[in-house]
C-alpha positions as CSV (number, residue, x, y, z in Angstrom):
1,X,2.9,29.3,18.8
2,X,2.4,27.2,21.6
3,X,0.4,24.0,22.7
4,X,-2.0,25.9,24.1
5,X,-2.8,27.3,21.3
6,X,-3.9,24.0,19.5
7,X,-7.5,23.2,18.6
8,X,-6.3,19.8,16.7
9,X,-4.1,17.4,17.5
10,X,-2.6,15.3,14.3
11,X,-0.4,11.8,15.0
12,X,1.7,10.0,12.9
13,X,1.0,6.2,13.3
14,X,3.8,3.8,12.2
15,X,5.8,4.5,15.7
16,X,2.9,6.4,17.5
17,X,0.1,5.3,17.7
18,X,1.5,1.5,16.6
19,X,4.6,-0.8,16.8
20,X,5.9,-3.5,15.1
21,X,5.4,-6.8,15.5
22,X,8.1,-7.4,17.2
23,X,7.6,-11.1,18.0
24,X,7.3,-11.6,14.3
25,X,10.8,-10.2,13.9
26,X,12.3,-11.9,16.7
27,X,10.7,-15.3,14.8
28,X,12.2,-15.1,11.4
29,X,15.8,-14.0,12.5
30,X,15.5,-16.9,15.6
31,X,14.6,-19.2,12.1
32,X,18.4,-18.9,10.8
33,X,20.2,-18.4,14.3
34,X,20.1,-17.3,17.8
35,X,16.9,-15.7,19.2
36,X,17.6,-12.0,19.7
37,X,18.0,-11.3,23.6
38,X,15.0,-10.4,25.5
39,X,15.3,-6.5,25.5
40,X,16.5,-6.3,21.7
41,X,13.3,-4.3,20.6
42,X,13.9,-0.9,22.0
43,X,17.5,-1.3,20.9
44,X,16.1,-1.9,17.5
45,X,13.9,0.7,17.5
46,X,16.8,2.8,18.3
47,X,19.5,1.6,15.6
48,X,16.8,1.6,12.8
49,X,16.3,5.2,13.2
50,X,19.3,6.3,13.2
51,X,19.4,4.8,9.9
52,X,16.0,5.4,8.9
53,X,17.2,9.5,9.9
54,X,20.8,9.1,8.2
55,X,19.4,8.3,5.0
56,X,16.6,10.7,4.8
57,X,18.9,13.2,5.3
58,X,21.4,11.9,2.2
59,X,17.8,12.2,0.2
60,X,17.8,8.6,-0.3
61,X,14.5,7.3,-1.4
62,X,11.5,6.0,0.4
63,X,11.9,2.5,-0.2
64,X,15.7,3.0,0.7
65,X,14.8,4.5,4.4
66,X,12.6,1.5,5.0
67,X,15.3,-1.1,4.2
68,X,17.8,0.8,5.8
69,X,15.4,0.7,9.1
70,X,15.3,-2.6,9.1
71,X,18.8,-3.3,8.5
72,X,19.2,-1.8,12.2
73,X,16.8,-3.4,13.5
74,X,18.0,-6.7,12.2
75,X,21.9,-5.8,13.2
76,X,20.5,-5.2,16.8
77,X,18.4,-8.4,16.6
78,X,21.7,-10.3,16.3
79,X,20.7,-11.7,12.6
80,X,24.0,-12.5,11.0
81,X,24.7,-10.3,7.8
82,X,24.2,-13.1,4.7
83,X,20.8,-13.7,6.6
84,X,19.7,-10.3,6.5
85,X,18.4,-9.9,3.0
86,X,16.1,-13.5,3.6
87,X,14.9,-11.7,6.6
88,X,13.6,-8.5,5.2
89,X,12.4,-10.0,2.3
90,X,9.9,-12.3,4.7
91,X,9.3,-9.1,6.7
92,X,8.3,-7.6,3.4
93,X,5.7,-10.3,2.2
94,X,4.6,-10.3,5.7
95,X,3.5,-6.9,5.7
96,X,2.5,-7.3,2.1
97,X,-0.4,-9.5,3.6
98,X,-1.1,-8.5,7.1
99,X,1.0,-5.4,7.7
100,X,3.8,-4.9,10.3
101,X,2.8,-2.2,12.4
102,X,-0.1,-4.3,14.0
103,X,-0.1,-3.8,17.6
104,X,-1.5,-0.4,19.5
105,X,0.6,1.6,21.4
106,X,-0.1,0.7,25.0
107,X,-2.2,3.6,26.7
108,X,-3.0,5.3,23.4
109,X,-6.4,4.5,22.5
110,X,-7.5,6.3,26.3
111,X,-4.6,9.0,25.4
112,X,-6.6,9.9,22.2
113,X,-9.9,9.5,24.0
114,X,-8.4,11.9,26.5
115,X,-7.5,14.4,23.8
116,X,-11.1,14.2,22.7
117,X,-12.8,14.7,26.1
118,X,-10.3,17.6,26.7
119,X,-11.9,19.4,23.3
120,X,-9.4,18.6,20.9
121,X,-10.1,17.2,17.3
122,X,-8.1,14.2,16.7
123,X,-6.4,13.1,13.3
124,X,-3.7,11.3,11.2
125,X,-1.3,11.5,8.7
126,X,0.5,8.3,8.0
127,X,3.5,7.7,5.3
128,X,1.3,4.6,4.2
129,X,0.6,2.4,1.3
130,X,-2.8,2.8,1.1
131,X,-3.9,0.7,4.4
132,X,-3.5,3.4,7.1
133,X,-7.3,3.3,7.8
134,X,-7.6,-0.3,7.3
135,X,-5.4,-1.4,9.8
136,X,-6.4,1.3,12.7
137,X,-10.2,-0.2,11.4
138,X,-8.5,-4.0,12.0
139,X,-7.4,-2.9,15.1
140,X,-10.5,-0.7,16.8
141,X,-8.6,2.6,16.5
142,X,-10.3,4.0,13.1
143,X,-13.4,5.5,14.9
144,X,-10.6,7.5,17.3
145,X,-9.9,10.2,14.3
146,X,-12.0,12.4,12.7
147,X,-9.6,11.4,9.1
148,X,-6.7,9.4,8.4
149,X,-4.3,11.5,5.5
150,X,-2.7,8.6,3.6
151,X,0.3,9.3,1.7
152,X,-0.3,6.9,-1.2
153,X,-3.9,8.8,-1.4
154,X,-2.3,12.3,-1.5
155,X,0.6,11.6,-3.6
156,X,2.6,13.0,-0.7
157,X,4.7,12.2,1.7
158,X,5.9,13.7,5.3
159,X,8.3,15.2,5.5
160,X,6.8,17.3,2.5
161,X,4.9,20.6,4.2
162,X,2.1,19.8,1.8
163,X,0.8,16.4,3.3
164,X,0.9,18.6,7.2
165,X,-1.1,21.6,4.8
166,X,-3.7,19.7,3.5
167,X,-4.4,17.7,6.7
168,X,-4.9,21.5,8.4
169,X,-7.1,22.4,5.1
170,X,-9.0,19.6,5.8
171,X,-9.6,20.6,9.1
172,X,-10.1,23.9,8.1
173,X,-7.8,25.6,11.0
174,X,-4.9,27.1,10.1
175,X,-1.3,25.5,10.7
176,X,-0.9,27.9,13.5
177,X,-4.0,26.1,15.4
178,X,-2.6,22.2,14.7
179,X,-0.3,20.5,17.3
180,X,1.5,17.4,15.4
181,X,2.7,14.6,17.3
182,X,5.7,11.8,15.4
183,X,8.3,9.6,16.7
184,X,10.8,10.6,13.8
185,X,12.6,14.6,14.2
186,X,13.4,14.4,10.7
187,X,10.4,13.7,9.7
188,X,7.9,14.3,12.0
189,X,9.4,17.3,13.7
190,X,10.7,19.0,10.7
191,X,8.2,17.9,8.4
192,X,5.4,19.4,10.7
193,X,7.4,22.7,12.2
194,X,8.2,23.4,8.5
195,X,4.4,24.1,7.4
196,X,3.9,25.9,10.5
197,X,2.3,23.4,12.6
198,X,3.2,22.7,16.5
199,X,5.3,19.4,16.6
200,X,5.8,16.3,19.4
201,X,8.1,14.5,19.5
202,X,6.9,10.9,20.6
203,X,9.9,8.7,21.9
204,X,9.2,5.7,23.0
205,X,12.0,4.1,22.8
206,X,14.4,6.6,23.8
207,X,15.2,6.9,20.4
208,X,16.6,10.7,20.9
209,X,18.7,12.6,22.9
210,X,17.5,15.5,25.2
211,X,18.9,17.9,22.5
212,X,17.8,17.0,19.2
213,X,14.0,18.0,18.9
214,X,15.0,21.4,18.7
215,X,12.9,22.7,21.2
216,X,10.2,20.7,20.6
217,X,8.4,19.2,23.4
218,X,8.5,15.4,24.1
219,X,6.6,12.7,25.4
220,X,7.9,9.1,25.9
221,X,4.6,7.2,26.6
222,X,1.0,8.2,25.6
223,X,-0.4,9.1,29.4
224,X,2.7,12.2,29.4
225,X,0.6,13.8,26.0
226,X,-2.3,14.9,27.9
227,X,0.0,16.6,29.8
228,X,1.5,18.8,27.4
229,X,-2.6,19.6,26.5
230,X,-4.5,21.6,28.5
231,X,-8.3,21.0,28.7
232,X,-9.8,23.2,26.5
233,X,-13.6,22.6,27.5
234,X,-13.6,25.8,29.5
235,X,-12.6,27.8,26.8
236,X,-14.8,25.9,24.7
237,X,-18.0,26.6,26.8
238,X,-18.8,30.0,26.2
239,X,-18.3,29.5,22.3
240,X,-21.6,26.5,22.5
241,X,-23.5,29.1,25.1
242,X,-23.4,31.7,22.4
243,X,-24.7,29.7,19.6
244,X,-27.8,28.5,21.3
């Protein structure tokens, strides 16, 4: 299968789509000591998922992978080790009540647009906690995608096949026909090639090195995914003529 083949184009959005609130982060560990340097995000980024990927692959839980994200994002801000545990436990409350992943990816929102114009139907699948359309609805992205899969909702969570299956069932293509684009390999890139979809890797942080998607093709900001998808509204053309 190739990209070509795609008629639907799924994203992850934790990562993707959105990023942290990074000047929130910088804020609470700058509360207890020294303000992280200025280019501490993408290191961040970086060093919580290595750890976020590490303990996926030990099969440690859910909740595990997420403190252990943030323990390398909060090593690489510079917050000092008896601070940590204050730290993520403010993060925690904050997202609680407004969510941490509250800021669009720059160039996105006209990336997806893109997608659209070019003929592709455009989804999501979030691990989430319920709030994965009410935060791209808080933000102006909701009306972008045709659905948002939720994990809470489902029961399921990537990198489980299942959550990828029913997202294709829902748009009644099969696997073979879905492109899914993620920012994690073990996760995303697995989780999707696994149920027979088409992954992308999205790194926009530099996250991975040139060797570990796999194969899988990779994009490092939003404008270099219409790129990797041809425009499909030639091929689409003849299909609307006929049904006329």
């Amino acid at each position: 299968m190739t990209l070509a083949a795609a008629e639907a184009v799924l994203f992850d959005l934790g990562g993707t789509c959105l990023e942290i609130d990074h000047a929130f982060v910088a804020e609470r560990v700058a509360a207890r000591g020294p303000a992280p340097r200025a280019d501490w995000a993408p290191r961040g980024e970086r060093a919580g998922r290595r750890v976020l990927e590490s303990m996926l692959r030990a099969g440690r839980t859910s909740d595990e992978q997420w403190r252990g994200f943030f323990e390398g994002m909060l090593e690489e801000a510079g917050a000092a080790p008896g601070d940590r545990d204050a730290i993520f436990a403010e993060l925690v409350e904050f997202h609680r009540r407004h969510h941490l992943w509250r800021k669009v990816m720059p160039g996105m929102p006209e990336t997806l647009r893109g997608l659209l114009a070019r003929g592709y139907r455009v989804a999501a699948i979030s691990n989430s906690d319920g709030r994965a359309e009410a935060i791209l609805a808080t933000l102006g992205l909701a009306h972008e995608f045709e659905f948002v899969l939720d994990s809470r909702d489902l029961g399921v969570e990537k990198p489980d096949p299942r959550i990828f299956l029913d997202a294709c069932a829902r748009l009644d293509l099969p696997p073979a026909r879905c492109a899914y684009v993620g920012d994690v390999v073990a996760i995303d890139v697995e989780g999707s090639r696994a149920a027979g979809l088409h992954p992308v890797l999205f790194d926009a942080y530099g996250s991975y090195a040139p060797d570990a998607t796999a194969g899988a093709p990779r994009a490092a900001e939003p404008a270099q995914l219409l790129g990797l998808f041809p425009d499909r509204r030639d091929e689409l053309a003849p299909r609307r003529s006929a049904t006329r």
